[in-house]
Residue frames relative to the residue before (quaternion, step in Angstrom):
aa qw qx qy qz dx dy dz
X 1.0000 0.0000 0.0000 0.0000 0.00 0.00 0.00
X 0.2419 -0.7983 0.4876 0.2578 3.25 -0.72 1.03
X 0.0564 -0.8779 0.4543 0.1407 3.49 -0.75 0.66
X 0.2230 -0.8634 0.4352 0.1241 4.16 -1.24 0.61
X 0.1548 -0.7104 0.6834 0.0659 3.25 -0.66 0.65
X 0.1447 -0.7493 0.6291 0.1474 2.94 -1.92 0.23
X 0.2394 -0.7699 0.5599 -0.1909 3.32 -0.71 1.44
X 0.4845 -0.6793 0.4950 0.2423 2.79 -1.97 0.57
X 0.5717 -0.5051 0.3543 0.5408 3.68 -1.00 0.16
X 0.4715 0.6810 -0.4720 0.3019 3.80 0.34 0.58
X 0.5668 0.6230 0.0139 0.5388 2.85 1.59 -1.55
X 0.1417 0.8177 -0.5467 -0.1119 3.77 -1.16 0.61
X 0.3375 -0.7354 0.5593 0.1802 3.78 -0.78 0.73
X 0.0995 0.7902 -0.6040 0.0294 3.80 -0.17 0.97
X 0.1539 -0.7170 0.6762 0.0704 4.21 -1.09 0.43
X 0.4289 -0.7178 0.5471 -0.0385 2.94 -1.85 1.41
X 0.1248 -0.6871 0.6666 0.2607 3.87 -0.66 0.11
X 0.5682 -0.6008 0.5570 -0.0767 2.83 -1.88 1.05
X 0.7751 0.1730 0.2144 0.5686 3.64 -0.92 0.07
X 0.4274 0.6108 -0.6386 0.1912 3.39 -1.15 1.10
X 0.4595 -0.7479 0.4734 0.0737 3.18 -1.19 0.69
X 0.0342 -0.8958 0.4422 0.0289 3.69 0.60 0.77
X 0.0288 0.7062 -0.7046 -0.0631 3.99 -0.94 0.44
X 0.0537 -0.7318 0.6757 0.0701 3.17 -1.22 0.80
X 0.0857 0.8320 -0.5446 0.0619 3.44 -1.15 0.66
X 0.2076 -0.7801 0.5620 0.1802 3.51 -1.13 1.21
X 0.1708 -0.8238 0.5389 -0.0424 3.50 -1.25 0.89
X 0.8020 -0.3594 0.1306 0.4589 3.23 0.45 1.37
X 0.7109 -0.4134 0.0260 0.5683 2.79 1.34 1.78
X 0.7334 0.5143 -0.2202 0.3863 3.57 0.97 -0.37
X 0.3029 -0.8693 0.3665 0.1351 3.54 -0.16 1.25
X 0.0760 -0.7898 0.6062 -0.0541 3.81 -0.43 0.71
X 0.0907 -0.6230 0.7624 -0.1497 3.74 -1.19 1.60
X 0.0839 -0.6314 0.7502 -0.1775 2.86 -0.94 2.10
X 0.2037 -0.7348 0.6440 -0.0616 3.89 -1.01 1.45
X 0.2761 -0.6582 0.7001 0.0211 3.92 -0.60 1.18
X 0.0411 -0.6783 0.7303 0.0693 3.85 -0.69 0.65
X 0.3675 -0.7238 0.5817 0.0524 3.66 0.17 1.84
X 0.7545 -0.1699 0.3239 0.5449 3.73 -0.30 -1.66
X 0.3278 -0.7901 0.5134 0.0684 3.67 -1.47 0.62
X 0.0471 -0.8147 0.5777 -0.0133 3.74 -0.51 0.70
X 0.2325 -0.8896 0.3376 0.2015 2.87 -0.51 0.96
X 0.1634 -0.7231 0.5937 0.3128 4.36 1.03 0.21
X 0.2460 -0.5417 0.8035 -0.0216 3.12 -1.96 1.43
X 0.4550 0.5967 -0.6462 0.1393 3.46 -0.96 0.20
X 0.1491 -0.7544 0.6387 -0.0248 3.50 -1.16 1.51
X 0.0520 0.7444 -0.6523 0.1332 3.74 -0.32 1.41
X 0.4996 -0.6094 0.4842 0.3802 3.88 -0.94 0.24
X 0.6891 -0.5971 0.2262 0.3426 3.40 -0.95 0.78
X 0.6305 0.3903 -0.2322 0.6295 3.22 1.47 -0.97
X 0.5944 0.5206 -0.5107 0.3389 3.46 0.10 0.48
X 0.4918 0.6959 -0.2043 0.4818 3.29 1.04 -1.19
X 0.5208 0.6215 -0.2646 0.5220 4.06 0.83 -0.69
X 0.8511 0.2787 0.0436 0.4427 2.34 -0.31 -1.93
X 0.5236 0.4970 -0.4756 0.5025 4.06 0.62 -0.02
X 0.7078 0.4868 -0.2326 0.4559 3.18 0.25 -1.44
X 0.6963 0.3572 -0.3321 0.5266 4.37 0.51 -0.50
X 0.6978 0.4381 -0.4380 0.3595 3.63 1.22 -0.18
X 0.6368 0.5399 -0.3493 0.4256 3.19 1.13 -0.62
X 0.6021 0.5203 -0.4421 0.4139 3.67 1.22 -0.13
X 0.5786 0.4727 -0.4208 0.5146 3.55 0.79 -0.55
X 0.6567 0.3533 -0.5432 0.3858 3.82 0.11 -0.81
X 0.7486 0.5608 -0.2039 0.2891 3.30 0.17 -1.62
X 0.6828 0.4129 -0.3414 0.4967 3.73 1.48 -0.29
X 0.7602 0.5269 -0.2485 0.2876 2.97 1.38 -0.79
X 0.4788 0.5667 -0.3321 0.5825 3.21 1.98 -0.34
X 0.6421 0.6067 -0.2770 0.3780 3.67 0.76 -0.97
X 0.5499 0.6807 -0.2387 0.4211 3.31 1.72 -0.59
X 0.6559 0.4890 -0.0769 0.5699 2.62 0.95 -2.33
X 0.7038 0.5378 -0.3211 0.3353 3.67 -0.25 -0.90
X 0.7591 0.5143 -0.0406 0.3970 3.28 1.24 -1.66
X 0.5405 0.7829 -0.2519 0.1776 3.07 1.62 -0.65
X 0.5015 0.6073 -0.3200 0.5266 3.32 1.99 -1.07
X 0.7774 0.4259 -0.2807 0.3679 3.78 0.53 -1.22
X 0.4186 0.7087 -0.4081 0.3948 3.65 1.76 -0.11
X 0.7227 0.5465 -0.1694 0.3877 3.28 0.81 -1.43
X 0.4854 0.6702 -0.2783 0.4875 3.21 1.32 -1.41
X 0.7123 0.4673 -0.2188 0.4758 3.82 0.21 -2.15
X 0.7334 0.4499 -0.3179 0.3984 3.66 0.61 -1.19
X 0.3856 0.7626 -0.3209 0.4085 3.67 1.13 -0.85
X 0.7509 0.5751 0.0691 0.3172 2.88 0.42 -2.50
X 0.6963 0.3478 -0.0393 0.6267 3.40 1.25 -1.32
X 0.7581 0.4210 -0.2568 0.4268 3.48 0.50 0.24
X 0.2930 0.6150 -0.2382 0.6923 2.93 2.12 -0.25
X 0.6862 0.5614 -0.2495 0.3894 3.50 -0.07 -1.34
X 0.6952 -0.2900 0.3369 0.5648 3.35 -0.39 -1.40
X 0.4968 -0.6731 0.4586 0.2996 3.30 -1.29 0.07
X 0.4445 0.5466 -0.6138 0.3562 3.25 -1.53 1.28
X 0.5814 -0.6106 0.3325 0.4226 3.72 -1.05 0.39
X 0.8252 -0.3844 0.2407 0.3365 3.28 -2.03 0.42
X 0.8079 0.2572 -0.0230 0.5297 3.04 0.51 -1.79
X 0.2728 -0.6874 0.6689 0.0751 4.01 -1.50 0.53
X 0.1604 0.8500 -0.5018 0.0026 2.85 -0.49 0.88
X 0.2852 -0.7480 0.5926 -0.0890 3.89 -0.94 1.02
X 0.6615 -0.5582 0.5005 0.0166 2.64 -1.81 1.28
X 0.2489 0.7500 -0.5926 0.1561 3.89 0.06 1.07
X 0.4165 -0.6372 0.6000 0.2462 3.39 -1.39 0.49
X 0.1043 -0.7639 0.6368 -0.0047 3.51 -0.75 1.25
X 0.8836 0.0755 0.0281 0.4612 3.70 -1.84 -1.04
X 0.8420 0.1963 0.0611 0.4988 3.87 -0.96 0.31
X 0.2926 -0.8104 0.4027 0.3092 3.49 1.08 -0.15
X 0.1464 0.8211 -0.4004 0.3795 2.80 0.75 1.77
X 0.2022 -0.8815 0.3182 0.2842 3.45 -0.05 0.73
X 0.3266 0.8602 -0.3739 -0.1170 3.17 -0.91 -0.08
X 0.7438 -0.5375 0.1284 0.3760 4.26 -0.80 0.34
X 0.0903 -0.8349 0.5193 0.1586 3.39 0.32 1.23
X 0.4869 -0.6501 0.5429 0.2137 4.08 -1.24 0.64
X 0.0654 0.6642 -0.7424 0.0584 3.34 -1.59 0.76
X 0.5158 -0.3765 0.7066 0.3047 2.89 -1.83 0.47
X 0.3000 -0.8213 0.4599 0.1551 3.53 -0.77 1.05
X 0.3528 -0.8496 0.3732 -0.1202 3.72 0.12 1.68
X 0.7334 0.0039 -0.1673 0.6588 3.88 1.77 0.29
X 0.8460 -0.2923 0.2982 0.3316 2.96 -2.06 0.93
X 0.1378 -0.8735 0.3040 0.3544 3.71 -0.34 0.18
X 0.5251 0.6030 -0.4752 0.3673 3.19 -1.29 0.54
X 0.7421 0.5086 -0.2568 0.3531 3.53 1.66 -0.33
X 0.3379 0.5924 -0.5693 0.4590 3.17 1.16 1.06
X 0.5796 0.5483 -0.4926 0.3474 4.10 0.82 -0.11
X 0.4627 0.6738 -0.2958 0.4945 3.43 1.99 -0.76
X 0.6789 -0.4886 0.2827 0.4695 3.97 0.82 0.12
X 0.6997 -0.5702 0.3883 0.1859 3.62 -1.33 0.73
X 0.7849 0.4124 -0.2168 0.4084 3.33 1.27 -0.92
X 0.1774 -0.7428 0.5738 0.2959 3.91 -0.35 -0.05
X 0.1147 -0.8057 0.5785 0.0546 2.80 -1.06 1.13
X 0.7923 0.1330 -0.2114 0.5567 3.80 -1.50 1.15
X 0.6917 -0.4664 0.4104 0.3683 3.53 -1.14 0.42
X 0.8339 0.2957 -0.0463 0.4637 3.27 1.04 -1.27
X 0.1997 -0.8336 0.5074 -0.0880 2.87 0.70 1.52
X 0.1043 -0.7872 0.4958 0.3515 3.89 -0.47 0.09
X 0.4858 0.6548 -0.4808 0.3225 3.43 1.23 0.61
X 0.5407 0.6632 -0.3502 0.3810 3.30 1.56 -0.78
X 0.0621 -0.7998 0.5108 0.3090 3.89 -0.99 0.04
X 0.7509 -0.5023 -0.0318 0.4275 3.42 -0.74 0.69
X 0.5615 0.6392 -0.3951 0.3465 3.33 1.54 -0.85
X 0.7729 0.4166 -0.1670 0.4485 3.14 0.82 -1.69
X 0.3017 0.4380 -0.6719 0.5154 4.33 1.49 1.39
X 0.4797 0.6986 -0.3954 0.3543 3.55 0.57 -0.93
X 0.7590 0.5014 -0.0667 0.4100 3.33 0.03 -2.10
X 0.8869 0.1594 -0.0825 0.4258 3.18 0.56 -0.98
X 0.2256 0.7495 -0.3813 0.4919 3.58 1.53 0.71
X 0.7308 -0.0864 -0.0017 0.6771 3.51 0.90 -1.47
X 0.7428 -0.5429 0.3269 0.2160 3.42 0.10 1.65
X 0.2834 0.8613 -0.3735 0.1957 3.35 1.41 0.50
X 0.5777 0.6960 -0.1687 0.3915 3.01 1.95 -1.35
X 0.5575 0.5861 -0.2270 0.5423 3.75 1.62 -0.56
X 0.5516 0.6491 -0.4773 0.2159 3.68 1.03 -0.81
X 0.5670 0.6308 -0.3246 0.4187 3.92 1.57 -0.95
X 0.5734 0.4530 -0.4300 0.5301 3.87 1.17 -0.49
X 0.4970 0.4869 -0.6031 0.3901 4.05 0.47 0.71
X 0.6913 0.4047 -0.4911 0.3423 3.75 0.81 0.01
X 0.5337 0.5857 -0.4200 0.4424 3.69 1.79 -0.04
X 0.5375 0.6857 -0.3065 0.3835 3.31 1.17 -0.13
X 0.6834 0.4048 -0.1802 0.5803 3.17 1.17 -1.73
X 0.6732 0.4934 -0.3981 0.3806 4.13 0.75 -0.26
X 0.4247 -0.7551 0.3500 0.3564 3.13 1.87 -0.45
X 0.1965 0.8253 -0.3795 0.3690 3.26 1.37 1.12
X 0.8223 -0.1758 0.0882 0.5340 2.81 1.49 -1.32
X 0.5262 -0.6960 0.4138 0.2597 3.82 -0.77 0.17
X 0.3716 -0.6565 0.5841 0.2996 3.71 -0.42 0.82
X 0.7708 -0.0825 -0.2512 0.5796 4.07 0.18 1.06
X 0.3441 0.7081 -0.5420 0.2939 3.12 -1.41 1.54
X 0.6520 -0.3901 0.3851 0.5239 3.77 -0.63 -0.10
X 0.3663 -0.5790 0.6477 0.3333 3.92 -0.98 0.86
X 0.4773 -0.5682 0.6110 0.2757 3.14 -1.78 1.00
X 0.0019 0.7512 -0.6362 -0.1760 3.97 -1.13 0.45
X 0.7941 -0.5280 0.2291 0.1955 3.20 -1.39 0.22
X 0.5972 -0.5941 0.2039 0.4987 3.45 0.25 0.75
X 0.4902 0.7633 -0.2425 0.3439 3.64 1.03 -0.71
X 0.8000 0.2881 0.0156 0.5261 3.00 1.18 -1.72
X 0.4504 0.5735 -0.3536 0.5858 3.34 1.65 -0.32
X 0.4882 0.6295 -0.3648 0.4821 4.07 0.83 -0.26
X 0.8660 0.2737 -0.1054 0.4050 3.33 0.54 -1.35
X 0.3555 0.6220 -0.6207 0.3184 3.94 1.60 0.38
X 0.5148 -0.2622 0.6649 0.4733 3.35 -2.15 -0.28
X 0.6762 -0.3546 0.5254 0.3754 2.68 -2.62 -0.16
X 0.5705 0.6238 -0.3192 0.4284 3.84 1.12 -0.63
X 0.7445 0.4405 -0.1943 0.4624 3.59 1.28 -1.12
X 0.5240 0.6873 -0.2863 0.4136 2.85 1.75 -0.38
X 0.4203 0.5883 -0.4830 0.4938 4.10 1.74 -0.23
X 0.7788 0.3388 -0.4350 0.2990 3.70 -0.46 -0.41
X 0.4850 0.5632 -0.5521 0.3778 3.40 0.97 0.92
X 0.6503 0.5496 -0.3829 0.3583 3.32 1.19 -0.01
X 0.5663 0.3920 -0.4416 0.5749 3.57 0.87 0.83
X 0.7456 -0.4182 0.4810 0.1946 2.95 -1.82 -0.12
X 0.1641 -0.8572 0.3899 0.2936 3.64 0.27 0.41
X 0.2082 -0.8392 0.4365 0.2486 3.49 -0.44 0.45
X 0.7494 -0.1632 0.4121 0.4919 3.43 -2.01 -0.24
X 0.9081 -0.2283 0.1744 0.3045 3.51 0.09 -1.38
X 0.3964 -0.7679 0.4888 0.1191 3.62 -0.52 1.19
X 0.6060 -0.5235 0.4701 0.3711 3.00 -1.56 -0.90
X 0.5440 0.5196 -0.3675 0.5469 2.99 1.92 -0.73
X 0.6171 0.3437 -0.5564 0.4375 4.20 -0.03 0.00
X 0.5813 0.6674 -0.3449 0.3127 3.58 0.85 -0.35
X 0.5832 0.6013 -0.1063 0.5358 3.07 1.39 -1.25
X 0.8057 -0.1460 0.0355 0.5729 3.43 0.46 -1.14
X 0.1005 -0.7616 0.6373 -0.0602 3.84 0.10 1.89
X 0.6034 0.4616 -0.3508 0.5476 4.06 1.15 -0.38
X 0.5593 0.7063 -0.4168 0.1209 3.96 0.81 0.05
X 0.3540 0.4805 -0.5914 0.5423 3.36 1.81 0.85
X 0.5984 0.6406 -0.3894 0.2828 3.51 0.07 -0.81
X 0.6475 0.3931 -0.2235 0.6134 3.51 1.11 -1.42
X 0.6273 0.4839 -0.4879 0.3664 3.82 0.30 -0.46
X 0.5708 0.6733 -0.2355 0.4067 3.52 1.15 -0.92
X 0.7118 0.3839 -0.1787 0.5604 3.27 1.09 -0.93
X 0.6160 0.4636 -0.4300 0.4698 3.91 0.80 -0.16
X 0.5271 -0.5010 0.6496 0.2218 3.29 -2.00 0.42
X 0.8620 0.1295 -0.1858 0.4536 3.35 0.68 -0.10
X 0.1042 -0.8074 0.5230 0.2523 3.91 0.79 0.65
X 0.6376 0.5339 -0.4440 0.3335 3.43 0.41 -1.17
X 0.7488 0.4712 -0.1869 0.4269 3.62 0.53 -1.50
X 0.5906 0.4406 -0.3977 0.5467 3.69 0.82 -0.35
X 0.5706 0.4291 -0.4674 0.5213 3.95 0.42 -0.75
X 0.8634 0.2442 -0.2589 0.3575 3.71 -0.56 -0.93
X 0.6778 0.5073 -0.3657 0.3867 3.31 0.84 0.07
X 0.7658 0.1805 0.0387 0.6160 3.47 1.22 -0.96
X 0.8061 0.2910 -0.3193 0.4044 3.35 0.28 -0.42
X 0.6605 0.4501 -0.3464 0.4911 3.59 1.08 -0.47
X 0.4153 0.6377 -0.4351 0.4812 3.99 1.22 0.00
X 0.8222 0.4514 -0.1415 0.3167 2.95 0.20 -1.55
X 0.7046 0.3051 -0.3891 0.5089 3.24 1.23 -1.00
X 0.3453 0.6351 -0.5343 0.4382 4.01 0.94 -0.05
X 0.7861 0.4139 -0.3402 0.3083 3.42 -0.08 -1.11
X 0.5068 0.5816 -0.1693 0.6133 3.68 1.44 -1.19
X 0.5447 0.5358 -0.3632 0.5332 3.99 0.93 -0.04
X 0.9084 0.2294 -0.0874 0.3384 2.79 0.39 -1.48
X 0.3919 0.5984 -0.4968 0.4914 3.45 1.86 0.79
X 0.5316 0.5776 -0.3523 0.5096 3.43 1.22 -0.87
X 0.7115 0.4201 -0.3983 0.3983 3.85 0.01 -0.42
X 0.6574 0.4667 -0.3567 0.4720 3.47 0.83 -0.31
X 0.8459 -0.0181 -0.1336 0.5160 3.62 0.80 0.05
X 0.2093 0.7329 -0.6078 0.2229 2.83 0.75 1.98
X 0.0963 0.8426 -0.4844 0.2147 3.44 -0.29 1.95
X 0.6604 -0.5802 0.2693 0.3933 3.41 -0.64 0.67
X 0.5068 0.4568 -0.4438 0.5810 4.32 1.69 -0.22
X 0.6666 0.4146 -0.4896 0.3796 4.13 0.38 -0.71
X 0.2457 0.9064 -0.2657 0.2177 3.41 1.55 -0.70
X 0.8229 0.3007 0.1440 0.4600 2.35 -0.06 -2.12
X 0.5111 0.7629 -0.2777 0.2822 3.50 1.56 -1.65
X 0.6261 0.6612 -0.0441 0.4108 2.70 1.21 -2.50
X 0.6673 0.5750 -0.1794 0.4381 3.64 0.53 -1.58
X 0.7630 0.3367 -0.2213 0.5055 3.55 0.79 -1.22
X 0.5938 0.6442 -0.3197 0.3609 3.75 0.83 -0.48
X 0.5975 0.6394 -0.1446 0.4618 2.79 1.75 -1.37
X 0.5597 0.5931 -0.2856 0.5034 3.62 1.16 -1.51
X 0.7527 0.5438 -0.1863 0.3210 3.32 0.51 -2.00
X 0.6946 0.6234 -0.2195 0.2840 3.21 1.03 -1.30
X 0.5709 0.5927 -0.0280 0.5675 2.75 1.66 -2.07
X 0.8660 -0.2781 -0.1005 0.4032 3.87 0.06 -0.24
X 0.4445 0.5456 -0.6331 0.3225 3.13 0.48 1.77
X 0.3856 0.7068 -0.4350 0.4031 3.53 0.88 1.07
């Protein structure tokens, strides 16, 4: 239902889509994202502009900082687990370009053999053979991200927001692609939402490197920069639950 209000110019009215139906498919190396707009909802939610900020940085501090505390037994557990596994250290940690293009060290639970991240940036197919078994595990239900709550709590980043990429690919935006450096990047967007199967589709191309920067990294740019126009404390929250849903209602 579409709904209106009328307001002053203090005030902003921003709407959400609902429900979508995504197909993704590689064709002789070439990558095609077909989107089904199933059904539409529209989200009202009218907060002053400067509020909206500032909601959204408190709820990261609570929500990272409890997420910390809360999480702390299942930290050990993962580390345990990964060290067991194969040898090298818990956490991985990498150069990403975040707020202001600004770099800086984003955290992981550390999810391959080490040394195979000099082997290239992208992962490719579920079954990477760099991955080891814990860290299919880890990253299956996105578990491997849980360390980017301590970039959160330093204020590096935002638990919903444009993924941070790697300086490499941050080279090749437009001046236009170049807006989603003005937020915080987060844990999660709409673009991982959009395409959560986008090792899978690399896997299936003849060229991963050239399908990512040609088509998949456009596309999820472009989905960024719808997010920035209604990056409010209801997509917020929206974003968060989709994420939950996405991740273990499969």
């Amino acid at each position: 239902m579409l709904c209106e209000y009328l307001c002053g110019p203090s005030w902003l009215i921003f709407s959400t889509t609902k429900s979508h139906k995504v197909q993704h498919k590689v064709t002789q190396g070439k990558y095609q994202h077909k989107s089904e707009r199933k059904s539409i909802q529209d989200l009202v939610v009218i907060f002053p502009l400067s509020v909206n900020a500032k909601m959204i940085r408190f709820f990261d501090l609570l929500f990272s900082l409890l997420g910390l505390i809360l999480l702390l037994p299942f930290f050990l557990v993962i580390g345990i687990a990964l060290v067991i596994d194969s040898r090298g250290g818990i956490f991985y940690t990498q150069e990403r370009v975040g707020k202001n293009n600004r770099d800086f060290r984003l955290i992981k639970f550390r999810t391959m053999y080490s040394g195979s991240d000099k082997q290239g940036g992208l992962t490719i197919g579920a079954r990477d053979s760099r991955i080891t078994c814990t860290g299919f595990f880890l990253r299956k239900y996105k578990l491997d991200e849980l360390p980017q709550l301590i970039n959160v709590l330093k204020g590096e980043m935002s638990l919903v927001g444009p993924r941070p990429e790697l300086r490499k690919y941050v080279d090749l935006y437009t001046v236009e692609q170049k807006k989603v450096l003005d937020v915080r990047p987060g844990i999660t967007d709409i673009a991982s939402l959009e395409y959560i199967h986008e090792n899978d589709i690399l896997g299936a191309s003849a060229d991963p490197e050239r399908t990512y920067t040609e088509q998949i990294m456009p596309a999820k740019l472009e989905l960024n920069r719808q997010y920035l126009g209604n990056a409010r404390i209801g997509n917020y929250f929206r974003i968060i639950g989709l994420t939950m849903k996405r991740i273990f209602g499969n």
